[in-house]
C-alpha positions in Angstrom: 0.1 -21.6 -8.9 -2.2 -18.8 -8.8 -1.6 -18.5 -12.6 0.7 -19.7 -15.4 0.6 -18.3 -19.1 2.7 -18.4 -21.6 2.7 -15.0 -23.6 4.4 -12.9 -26.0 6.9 -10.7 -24.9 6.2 -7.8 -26.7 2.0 -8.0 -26.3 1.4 -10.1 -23.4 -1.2 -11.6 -24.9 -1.6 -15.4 -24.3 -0.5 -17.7 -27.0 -0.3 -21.4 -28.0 2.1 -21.5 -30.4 5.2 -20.9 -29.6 6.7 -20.8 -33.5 5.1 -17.7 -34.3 6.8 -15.5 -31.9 9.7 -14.3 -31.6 10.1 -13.3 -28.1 8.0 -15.7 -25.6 7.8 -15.4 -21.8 5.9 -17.7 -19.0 4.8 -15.5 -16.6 3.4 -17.3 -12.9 2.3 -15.9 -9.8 1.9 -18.5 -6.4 1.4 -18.3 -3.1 4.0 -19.1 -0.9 2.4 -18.8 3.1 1.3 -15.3 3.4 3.6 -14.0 0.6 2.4 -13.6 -3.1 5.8 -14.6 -5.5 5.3 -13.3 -9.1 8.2 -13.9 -11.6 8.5 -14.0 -15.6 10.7 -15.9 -17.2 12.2 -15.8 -21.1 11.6 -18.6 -23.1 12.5 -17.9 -26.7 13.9 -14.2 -28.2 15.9 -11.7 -27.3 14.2 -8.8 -24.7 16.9 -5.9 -26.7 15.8 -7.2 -30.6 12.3 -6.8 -31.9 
């Protein structure tokens, strides 16, 4: 992959622990040929409760 973090959903800021968030998202972009995929992806929380 181009990159892959793993952030919270509400700052986008990096983390490394996962416990301390409530809404965590991996986010990864890759190149597939001449096409540039880029997808997120929910890992813990809720996206409609803070």
């Amino acid at each position: 992959p181009e990159y892959f973090k793993i952030v919270d959903g509400f700052t986008l800021k990096e983390i490394k622990n996962q416990k301390r968030h409530k809404l965590v998202v991996a986010c990864t972009a890759v190149w597939a040929k001449n096409v540039r995929l880029i997808d997120n992806m929910i890992l813990k929380g809720d996206i409609n409760r803070k």
